[in-house]
C-alpha positions as CSV (number, residue, x, y, z in Angstrom):
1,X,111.9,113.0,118.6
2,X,108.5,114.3,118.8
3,X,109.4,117.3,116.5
4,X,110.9,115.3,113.6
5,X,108.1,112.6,114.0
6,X,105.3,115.3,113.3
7,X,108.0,117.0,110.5
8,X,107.3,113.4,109.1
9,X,104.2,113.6,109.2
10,X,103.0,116.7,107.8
11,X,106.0,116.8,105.2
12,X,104.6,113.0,104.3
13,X,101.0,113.6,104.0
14,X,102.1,117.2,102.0
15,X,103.7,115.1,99.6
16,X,101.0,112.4,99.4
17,X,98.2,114.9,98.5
18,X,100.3,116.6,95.9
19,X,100.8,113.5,93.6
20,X,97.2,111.9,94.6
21,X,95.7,115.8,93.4
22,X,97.8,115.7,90.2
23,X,96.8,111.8,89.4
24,X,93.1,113.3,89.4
25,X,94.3,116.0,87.1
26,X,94.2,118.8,89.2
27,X,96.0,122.1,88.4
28,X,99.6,121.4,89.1
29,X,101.1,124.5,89.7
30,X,97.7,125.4,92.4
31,X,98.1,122.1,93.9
32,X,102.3,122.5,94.3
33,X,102.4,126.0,95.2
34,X,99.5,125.4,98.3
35,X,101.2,122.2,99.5
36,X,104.7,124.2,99.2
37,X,102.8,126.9,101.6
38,X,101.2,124.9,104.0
39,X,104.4,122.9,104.8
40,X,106.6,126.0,105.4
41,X,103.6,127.7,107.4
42,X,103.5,124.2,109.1
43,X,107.6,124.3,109.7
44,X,108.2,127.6,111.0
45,X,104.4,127.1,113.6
46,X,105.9,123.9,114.5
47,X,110.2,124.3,114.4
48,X,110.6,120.8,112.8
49,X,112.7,122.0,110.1
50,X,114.2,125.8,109.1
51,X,112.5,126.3,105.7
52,X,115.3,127.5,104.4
53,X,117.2,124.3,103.7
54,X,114.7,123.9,101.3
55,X,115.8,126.0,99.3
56,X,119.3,124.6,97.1
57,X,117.2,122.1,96.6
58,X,115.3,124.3,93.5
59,X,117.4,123.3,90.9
60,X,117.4,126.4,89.0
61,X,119.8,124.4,86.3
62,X,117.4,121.6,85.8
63,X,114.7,124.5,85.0
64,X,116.9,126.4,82.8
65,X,117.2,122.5,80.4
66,X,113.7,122.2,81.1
67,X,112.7,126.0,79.6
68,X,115.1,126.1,76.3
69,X,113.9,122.1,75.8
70,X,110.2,123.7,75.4
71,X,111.3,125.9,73.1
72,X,113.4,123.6,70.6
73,X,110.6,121.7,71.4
74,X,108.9,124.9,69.8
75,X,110.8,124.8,66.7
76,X,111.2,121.1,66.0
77,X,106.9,121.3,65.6
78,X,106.8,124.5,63.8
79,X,109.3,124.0,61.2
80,X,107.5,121.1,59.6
81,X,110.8,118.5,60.6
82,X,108.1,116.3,63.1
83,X,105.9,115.9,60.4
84,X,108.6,115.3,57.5
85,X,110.0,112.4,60.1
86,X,106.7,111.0,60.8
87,X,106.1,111.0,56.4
88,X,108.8,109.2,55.8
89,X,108.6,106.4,58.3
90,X,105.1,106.0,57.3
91,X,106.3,105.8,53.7
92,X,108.5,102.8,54.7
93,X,105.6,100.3,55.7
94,X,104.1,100.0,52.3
95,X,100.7,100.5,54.1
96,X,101.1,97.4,56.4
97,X,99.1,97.6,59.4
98,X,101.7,95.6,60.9
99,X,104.7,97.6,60.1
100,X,102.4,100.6,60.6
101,X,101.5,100.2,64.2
102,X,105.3,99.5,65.3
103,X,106.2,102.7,63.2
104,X,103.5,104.5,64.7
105,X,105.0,103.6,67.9
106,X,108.9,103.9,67.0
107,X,108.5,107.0,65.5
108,X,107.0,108.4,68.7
109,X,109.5,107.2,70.8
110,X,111.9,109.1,68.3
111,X,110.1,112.3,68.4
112,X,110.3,112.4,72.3
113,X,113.8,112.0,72.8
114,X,113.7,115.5,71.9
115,X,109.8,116.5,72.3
116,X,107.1,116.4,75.6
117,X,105.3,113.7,75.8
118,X,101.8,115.3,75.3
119,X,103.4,117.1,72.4
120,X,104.3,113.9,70.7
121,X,100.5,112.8,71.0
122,X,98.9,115.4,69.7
123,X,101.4,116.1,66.8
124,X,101.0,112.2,65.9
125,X,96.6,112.4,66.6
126,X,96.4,114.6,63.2
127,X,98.5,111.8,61.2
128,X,97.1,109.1,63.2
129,X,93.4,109.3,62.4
130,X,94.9,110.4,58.8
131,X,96.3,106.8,58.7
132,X,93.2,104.9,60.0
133,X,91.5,106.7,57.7
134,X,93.2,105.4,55.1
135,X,93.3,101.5,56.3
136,X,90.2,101.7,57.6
137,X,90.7,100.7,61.2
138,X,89.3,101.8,64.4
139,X,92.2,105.1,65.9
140,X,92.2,104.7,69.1
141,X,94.6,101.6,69.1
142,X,96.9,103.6,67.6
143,X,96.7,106.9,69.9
144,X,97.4,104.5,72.1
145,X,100.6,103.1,71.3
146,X,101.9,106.3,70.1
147,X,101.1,107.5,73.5
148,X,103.0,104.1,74.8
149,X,106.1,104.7,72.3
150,X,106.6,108.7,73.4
151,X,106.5,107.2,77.0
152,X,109.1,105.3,76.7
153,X,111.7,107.6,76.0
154,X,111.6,109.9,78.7
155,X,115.0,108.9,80.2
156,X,116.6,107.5,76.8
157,X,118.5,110.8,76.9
158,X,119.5,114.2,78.2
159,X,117.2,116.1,76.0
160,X,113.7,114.9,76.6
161,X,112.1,114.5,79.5
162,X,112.4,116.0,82.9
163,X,113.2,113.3,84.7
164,X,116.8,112.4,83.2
165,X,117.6,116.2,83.4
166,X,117.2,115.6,87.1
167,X,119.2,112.7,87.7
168,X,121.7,114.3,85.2
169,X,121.8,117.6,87.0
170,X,122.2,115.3,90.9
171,X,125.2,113.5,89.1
172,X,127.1,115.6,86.6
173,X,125.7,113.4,83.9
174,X,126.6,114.6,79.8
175,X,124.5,113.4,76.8
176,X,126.8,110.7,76.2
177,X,126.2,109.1,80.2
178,X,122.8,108.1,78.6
179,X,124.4,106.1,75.4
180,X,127.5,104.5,77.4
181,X,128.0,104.9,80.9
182,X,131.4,103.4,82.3
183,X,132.4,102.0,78.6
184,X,129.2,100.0,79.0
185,X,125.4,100.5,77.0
186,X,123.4,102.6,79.1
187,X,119.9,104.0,79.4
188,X,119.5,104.8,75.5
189,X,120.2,100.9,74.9
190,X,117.8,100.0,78.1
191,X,115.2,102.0,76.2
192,X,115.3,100.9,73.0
193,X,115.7,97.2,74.4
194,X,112.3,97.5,76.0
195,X,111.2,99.5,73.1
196,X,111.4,96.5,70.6
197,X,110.1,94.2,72.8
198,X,106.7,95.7,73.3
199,X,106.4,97.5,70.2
200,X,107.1,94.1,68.1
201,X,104.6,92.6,70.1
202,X,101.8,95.2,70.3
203,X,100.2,94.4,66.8
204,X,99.3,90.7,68.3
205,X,98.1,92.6,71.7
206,X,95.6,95.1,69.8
207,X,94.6,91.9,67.8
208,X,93.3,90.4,71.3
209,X,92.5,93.6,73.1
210,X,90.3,94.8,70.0
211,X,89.2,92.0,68.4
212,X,87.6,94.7,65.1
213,X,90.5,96.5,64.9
214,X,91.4,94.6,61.4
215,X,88.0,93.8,60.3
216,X,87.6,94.8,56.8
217,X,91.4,96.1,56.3
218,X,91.8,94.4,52.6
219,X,94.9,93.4,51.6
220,X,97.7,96.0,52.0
221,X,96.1,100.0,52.3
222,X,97.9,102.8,51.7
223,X,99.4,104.8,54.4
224,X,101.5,108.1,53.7
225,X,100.9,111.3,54.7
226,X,101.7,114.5,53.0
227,X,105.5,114.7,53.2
228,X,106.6,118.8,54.0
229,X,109.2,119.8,51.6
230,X,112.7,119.6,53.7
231,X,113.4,123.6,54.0
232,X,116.3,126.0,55.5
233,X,114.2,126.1,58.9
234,X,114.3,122.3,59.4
235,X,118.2,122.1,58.8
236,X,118.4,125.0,61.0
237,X,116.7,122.9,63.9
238,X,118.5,119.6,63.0
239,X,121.5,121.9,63.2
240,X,120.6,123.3,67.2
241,X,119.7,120.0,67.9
242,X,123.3,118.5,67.3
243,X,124.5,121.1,68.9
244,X,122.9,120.7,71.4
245,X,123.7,117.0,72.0
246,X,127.6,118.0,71.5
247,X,127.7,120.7,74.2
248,X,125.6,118.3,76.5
249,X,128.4,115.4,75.7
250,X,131.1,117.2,76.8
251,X,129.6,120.0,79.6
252,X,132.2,118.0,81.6
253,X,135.8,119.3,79.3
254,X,134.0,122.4,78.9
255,X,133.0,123.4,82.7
256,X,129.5,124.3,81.5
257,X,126.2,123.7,83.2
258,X,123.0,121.7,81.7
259,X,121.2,125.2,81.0
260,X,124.7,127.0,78.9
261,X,124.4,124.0,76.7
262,X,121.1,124.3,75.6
263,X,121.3,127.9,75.8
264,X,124.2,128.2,73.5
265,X,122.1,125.8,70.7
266,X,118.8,127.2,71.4
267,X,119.1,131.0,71.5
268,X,120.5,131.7,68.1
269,X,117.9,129.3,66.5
270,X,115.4,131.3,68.9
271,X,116.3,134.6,67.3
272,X,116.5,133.8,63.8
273,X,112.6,132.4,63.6
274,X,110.9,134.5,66.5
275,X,108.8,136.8,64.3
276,X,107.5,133.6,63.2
277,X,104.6,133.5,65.7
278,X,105.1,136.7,67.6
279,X,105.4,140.5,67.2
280,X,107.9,141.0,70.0
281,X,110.4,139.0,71.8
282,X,108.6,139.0,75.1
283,X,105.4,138.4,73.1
284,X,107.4,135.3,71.8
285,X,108.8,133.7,75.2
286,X,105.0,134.3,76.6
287,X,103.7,132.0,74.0
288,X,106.7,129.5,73.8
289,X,107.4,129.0,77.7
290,X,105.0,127.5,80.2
291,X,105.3,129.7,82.9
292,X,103.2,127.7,85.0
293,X,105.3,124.6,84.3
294,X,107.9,126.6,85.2
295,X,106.4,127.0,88.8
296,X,105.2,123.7,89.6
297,X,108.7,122.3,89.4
298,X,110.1,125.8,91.3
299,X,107.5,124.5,94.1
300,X,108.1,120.7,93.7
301,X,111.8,120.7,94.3
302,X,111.2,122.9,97.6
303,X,109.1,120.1,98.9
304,X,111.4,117.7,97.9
305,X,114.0,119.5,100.2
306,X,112.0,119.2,103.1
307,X,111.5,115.2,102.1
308,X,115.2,115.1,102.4
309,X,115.3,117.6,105.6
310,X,113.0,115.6,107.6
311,X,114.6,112.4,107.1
312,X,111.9,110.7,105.0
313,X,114.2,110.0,102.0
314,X,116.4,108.0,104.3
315,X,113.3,106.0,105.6
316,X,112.6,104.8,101.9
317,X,116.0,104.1,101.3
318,X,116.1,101.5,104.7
319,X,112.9,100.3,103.6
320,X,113.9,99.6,100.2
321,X,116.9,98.0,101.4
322,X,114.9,95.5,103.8
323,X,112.7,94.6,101.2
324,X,115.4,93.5,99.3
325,X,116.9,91.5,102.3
326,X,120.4,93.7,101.9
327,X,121.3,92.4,98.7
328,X,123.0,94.1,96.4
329,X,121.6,91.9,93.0
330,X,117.8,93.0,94.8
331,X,117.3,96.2,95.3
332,X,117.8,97.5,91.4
333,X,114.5,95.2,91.2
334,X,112.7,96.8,93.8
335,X,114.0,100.4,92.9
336,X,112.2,98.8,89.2
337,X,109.3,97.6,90.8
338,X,108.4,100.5,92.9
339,X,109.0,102.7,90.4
340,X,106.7,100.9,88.2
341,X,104.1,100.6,90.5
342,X,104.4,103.6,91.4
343,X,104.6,105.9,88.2
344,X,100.8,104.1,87.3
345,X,99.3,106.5,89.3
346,X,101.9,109.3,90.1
347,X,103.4,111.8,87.6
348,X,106.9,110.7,86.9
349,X,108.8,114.0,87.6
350,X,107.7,114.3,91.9
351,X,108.1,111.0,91.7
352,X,111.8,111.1,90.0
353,X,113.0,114.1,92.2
354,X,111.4,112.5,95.2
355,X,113.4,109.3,94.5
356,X,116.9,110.8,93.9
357,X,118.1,111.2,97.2
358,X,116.7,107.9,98.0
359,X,119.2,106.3,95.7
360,X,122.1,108.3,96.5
361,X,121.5,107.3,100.3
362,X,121.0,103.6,99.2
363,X,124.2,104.0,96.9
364,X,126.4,105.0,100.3
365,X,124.5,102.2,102.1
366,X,125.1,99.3,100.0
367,X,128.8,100.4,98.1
368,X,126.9,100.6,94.7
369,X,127.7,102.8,92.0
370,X,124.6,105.6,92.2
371,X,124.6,106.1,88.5
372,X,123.9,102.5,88.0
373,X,121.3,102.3,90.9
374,X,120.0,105.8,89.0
375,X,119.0,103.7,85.8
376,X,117.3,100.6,87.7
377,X,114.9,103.8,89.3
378,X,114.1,105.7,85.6
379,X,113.8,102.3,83.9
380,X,111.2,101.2,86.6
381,X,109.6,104.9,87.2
382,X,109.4,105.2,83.1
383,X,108.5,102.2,81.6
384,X,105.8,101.7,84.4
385,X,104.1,104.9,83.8
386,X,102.4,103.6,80.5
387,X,100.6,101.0,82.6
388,X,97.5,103.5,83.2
389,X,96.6,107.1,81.8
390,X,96.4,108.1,85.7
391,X,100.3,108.5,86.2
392,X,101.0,109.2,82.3
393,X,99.6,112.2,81.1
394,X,100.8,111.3,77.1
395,X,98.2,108.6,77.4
396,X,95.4,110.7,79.4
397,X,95.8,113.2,76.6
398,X,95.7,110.1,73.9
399,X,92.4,109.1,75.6
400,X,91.0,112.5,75.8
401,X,91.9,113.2,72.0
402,X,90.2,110.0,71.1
403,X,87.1,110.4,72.7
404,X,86.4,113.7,71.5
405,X,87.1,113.2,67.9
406,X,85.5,109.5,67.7
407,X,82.8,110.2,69.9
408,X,83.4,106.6,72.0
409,X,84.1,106.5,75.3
410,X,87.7,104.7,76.1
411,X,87.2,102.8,79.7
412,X,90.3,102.3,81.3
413,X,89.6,98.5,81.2
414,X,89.9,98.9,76.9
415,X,93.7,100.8,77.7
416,X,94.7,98.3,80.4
417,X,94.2,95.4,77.6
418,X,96.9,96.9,75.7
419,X,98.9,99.0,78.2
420,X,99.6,96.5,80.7
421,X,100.8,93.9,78.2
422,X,102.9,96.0,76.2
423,X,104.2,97.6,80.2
424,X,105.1,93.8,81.2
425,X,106.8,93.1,78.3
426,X,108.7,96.1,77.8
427,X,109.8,96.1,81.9
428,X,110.9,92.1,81.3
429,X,112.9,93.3,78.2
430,X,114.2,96.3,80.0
431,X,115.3,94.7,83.5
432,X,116.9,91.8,81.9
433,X,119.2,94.2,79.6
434,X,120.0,96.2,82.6
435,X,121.3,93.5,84.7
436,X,122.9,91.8,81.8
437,X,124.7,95.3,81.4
438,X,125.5,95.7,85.4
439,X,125.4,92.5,86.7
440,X,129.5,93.0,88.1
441,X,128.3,96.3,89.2
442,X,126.2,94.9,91.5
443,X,127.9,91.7,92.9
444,X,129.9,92.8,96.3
445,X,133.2,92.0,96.7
């Protein structure tokens, strides 16, 4: 009792440092890798738990997504097809400030179903203060809700994010799982629920969080950016990209992992345009994979096994469970609500892997479908993350990009006066689509 109480403890306070050192921006891969250490050093002094178990819990599949992700990521930016998107959404507002805030947003949420977040941002800062420019209004507003809209979309689908590759890799999810689940709407629909809700709203909250932001805009400005001519390399990508999304909608018929999928898109795209930015193959993966990133989440998952190994997982899932008083209808809304409040100040992908044996143990607690539980967590741990640029690093890096090209420093008071709006709004949107979806799921019999 002793031994798994201190196993508790150190495994606990491991874990706690790790996401409190990353909220203050420390380096991740550092901060994972000592933390990773001082556990196992800490496991084998102590015999609380054989490091060893640890290990299947490095989910070497979810890596292999996360790697060939980066590097259509890689070709969707270099071939020009971001930017010929972003031209000819902007193209549709007429130069409405309006319709070119919600675009600015929509067409961020677009970009990262398939993009990073931070590589959303700064491929929309460019065209952003372009556009500002142009209407004569004050950037930062928009950074910000570009940074907002690319938030959103981390769990829409299987090809953005981390965090759905994780829950997709824990349940043997395809592509298609995130569009209809069960013949019902799923995540995608959640998303884009939630989507409209704050973005339709977030010209009104700029309005009252900036109150200059359309002083001296006359009438309606112009707002296009130069459109890239459509070329053989951006059909090329559009082409991996379905192909991608195919293979991932039917991994299940075809018996392949997460990481064949994408590699069977990716790879021959890879090889065709490699002498693009490189003079050798290995020269090219150097530049187009984050090594480091790769690390962090090696060194992540390992702690995460000895979350599960010392029993604190199951300790979340009971407390989660009395919170909501053993209901089956409450605990998607806590699993939304801590996930929220949560994801404000913690990165979402410790937090996502951290929380996915949590839900399965809840799932086999309660006699609810773990899928379904699954989307009340992403929804919570997603949409909650825009609430501060602490726990979402496509907003820190909005902030940082504004401050150093306009000069102004952006409290966190001036993001909360849009962020948390547009976060309530988009969570009330979200949650009441999700239970109108799974209401039946979640009502015992």
């Amino acid at each position: 009792m002793i031994s798994e109480l201190v196993g508790k403890v150190v495994v606990g306070s491991a874990y706690l440092g790790l996401v409190i050192a990353i909220a203050f921006n420390a380096d991740r891969l550092k901060t994972a890798a000592t933390a990773a250490i001082i556990v196992t050093a800490l496991a084998l002094a102590l015999g609380f738990m054989d490091p060893v178990k640890a290990l299947p819990y490095v989910d070497l599949d979810v890596i292999g997504l996360i790697v060939l992700a980066s590097a259509l990521s890689w070709a969707i930016e270099d071939s020009g097809l971001a930017m010929w998107i972003v031209a000819k959404s902007l193209k549709l507002t007429g130069g409405s400030i309006r319709l070119v805030v919600i675009v600015i947003g929509m067409v961020s949420l677009l970009l990262s179903l398939w993009l990073e977040n931070i590589t959303v941002v700064i491929i929309m800062a460019p065209i952003v203060f372009a556009v500002s420019r142009a209407l004569g209004v004050n950037p930062i507003p928009l950074l910000i809700v570009s940074a907002l809209g690319s938030n959103l979309s981390g769990s829409a689908l299987l090809c953005g994010d981390p965090q759905a590759a994780i829950v997709a890799s824990a349940y043997g999810l395809t592509f298609t799982d995130f569009i209809i689940y069960n013949w019902r709407p799923s995540m995608f629909f959640i998303v884009i629920a939630s989507s409209i809700a704050g973005l339709l709203l977030m010209p009104t909250i700029i309005k009252i969080a900036d109150r200059e932001f359309y002083t001296g805009v006359g009438g309606e400005a112009r707002a296009c950016v130069q459109e890239p001519r459509f070329s053989n390399y951006m059909m090329a990508t559009l082409l991996a990209m379905a192909v991608k999304a195919t293979l991932l909608s039917l991994r299940r018929e075809l018996g392949f992992n997460l990481t064949t999928c994408a590699a069977l898109a990716v790879i021959p795209l890879l090889l065709i345009y490699w002498r693009r930015v490189a003079r050798n193959l290995r020269e090219f993966f150097e530049k187009v994979v984050d090594i480091k990133l790769v690390g962090f989440y090696i060194a992540m998952f390992y702690l995460v096994g000895f979350l599960d190994g010392v029993g604190l997982t199951g300790d979340i899932a009971k407390a989660i469970e009395h919170l909501s008083g053993g209901s089956s209808l409450l605990v998607p809304l806590v699993l939304i609500g801590i996930g929220a409040a949560s994801s404000s100040f913690i990165d979402n992908v410790p937090l996502v892997a951290a929380f996915v044996p949590v839900v399965t143990k809840l799932s086999t607690m309660l006699g609810i479908d773990k899928v379904v539980l699954a989307w009340a967590m992403l929804l919570g741990v997603t949409i909650g993350g825009g609430g501060s640029f602490i726990g979402c690093m496509a907003a820190y890096a909005a902030v940082r990009i504004g401050e150093r090209e306009t000069g102004r420093r952006i409290t966190f008071a001036y993001y909360a006066k849009m962020a948390i709006p547009f976060t309530i709004v988009a969570l009330l949107a979200g949650t009441a689509t999700y239970y109108a979806t799974y209401l039946s799921y979640l009502t015992k019999t």
